[in-house]
N, C-alpha and C positions, 0 to 999 in steps of 0.2 A: 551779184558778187558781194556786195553790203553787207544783204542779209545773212548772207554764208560767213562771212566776217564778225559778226554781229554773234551768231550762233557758235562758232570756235572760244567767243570773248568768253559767252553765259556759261559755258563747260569748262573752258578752263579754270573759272571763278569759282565753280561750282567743285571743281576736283580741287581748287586748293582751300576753299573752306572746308569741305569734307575732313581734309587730312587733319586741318587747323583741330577742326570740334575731337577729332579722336585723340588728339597725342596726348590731351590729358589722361585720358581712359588708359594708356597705353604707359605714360610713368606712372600711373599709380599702380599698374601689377607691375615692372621691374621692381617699385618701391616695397610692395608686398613679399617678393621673393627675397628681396633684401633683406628684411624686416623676419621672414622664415627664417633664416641661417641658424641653425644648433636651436630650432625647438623641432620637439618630437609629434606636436600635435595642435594643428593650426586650429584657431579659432573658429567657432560656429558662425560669429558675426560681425568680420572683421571690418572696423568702423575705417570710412573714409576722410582724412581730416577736416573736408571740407562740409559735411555732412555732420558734425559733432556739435549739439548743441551746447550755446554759450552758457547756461543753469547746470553741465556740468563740468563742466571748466574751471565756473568760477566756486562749483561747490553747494551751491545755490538750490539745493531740490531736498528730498526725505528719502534714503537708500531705502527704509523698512517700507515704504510704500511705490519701490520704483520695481518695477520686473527684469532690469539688468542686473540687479543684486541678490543676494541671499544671503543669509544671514549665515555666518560662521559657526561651527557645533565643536563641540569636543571630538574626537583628541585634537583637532588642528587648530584649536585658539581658545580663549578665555572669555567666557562670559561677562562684558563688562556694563550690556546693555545699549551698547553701539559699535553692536557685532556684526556688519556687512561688511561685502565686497563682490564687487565686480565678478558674476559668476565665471566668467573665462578664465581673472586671473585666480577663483578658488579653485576652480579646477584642476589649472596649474600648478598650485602647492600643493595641490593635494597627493598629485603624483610625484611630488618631490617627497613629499615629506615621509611616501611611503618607500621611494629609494634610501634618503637617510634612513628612516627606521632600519633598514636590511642589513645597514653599515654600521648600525649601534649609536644611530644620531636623532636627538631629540630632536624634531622641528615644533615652536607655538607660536602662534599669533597672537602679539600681545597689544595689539593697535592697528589693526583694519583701515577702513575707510571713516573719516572724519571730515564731513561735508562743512561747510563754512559759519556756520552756526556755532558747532562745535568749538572749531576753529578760535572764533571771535572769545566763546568763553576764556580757552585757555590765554590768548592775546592780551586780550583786554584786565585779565585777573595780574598778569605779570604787567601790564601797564598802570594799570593803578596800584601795585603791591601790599593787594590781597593776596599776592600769590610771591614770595622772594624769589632770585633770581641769584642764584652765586650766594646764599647768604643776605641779599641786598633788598630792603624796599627801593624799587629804581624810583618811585613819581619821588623820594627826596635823596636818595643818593645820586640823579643822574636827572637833572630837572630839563636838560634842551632837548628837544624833543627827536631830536636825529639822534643821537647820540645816544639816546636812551633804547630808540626802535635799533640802532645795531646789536647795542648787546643782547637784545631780546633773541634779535633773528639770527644768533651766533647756534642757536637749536632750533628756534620754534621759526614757522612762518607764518607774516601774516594772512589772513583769512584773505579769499579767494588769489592766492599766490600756492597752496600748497599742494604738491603728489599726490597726497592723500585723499582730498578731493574725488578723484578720476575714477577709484576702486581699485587703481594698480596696481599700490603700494603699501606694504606692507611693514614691520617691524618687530622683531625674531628674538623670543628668547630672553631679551636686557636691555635695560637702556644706558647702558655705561660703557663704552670701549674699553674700560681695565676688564670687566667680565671677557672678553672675547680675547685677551692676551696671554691667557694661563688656564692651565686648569680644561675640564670637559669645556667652556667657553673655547679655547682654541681650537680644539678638536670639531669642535661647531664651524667656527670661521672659514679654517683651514677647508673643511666639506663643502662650503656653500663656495670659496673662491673655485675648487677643483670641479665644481657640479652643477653648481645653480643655472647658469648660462645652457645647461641641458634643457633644462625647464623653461627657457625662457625669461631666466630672471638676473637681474643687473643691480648692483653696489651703486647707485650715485653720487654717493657725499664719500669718498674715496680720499685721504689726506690730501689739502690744499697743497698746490706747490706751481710749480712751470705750465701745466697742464691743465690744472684750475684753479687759479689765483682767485676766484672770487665765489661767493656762495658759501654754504654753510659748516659748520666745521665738520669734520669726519664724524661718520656714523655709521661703525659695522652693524648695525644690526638692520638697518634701513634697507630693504631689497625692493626691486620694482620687475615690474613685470611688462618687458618692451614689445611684445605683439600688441600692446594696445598703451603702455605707455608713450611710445614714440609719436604714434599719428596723434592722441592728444597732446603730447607739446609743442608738434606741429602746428597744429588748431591753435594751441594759446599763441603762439607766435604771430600767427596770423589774422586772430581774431579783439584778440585783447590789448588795452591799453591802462596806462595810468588812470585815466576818468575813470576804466570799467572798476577800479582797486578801492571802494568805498564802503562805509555803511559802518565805520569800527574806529573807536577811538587811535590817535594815533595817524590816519589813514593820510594825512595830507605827508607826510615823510616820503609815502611813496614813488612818489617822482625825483623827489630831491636825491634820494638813494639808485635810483635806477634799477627797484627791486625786482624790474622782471630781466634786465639784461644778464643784472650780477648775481642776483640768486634764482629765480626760476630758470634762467637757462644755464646759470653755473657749477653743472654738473659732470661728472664724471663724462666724457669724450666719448666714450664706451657705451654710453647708454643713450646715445642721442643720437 
């Protein structure tokens, strides 16, 4: 009777680890079919967050030497010499950009992916101002050094904090919201709010207000591409921290700001 007792324990132990080890396997396809809704055409290689390495996360690798990327060609982007992206999400513009065409809409890629290197150039040029900001050398108009990284990160982010990073995201056309408020600019805008989400692509720097009080300032031209957007900011979420945010002048700010609560994850609701 013991042993018979003994042998009900092992099975029932055994039926409830069982279930334990699967239900992860089991929300990450509810999560995928979530993650589907209004794209026309699922991903060949659709990453698990859990499964995303931290080198690209943080930005940290060579796209022109990586086999998840390829390089951007005319007509869908500009040759600027760090022309990749994430070949799922060029895929996905691609097929947007030949729907706009239909419609009498110019789609261009005028900023791909920018792995952390890059990143740090443009960073570190407006940190020490070599590069102005508003008009401004910030290292002497804005000498404390928090305060000098917000105005920075009111556009740019710093290095291994940025979207761009991942190969997702992308930036259309302008770098100036008055472009996108008149003119074939709006006729743009207007196409990508009414269509893009067809494609699988999402607005996340969206005007601050109620909804996202923190992050960075509005940027129409900024789109991201959430079948693979999403599960890596999952991944940052879960894998990253302050320590991991180093190697770039400036970098100690990062915690003092809380720049992965308030701007990496202070995005558009819609996109996350």
């Amino acid at each position: 009777m013991l042993l018979l007792r003994l042998f009900l324990i092992v099975l029932l132990a055994y039926g409830l680890l069982g279930s334990c080890s699967r239900r992860p396997e089991k929300e990450q396809k509810e999560g995928l079919t979530e993650y589907a809704s209004n794209i026309d055409t699922l991903p060949h290689d659709w990453p698990v967050p859990a499964s995303i390495p931290t080198k690209y996360l943080l930005g940290k690798y060579e796209p022109s030497q990586d086999s998840l990327f390829v390089k951007v060609e005319p007509p869908y982007g500009q040759d600027n010499g760090l022309g990749y992206l994430h070949k799922e999400t060029y895929e996905a513009f691609k097929r947007m950009h030949e729907a706009a065409k239909s419609d009498g809409i110019s789609l261009v890629i005028k900023s791909p992916t920018r792995n952390f290197y890059r990143q740090k150039e443009i960073w570190e040029a407006k940190w020490n101002g070599s590069r102005k900001v508003e008009g401004q050398n910030l290292s002497k108009s804005v000498p404390d050094p928090v305060q000098r990284a917000l105005v920075i990160l009111r556009y740019s982010s710093m290095p291994g904090t940025s979207r761009h990073h991942w190969g997702t995201d992308i930036d259309l056309n302008a770098f100036e919201n008055d472009y996108f408020k008149s003119g074939q600019g709006l006729k743009e805008y207007n196409w990508l709010q009414a269509h893009a989400h067809e494609y699988g692509f999402c607005q996340p720097y969206t005007p601050k207000g109620p909804e996202r009080p923190d992050g960075y300032e509005e940027e129409r031209w900024h789109w991201s591409y959430l079948p693979l957007s999403r599960p890596y900011l999952e991944a940052y979420s879960l894998s990253i921290t302050h320590d991991s945010i180093r190697g770039f002048a400036g970098a100690e700010t990062a915690a003092r700001i809380d720049v992965i609560s308030k701007y990496v994850m202070g995005i558009n609701p819609a996109c996350k």
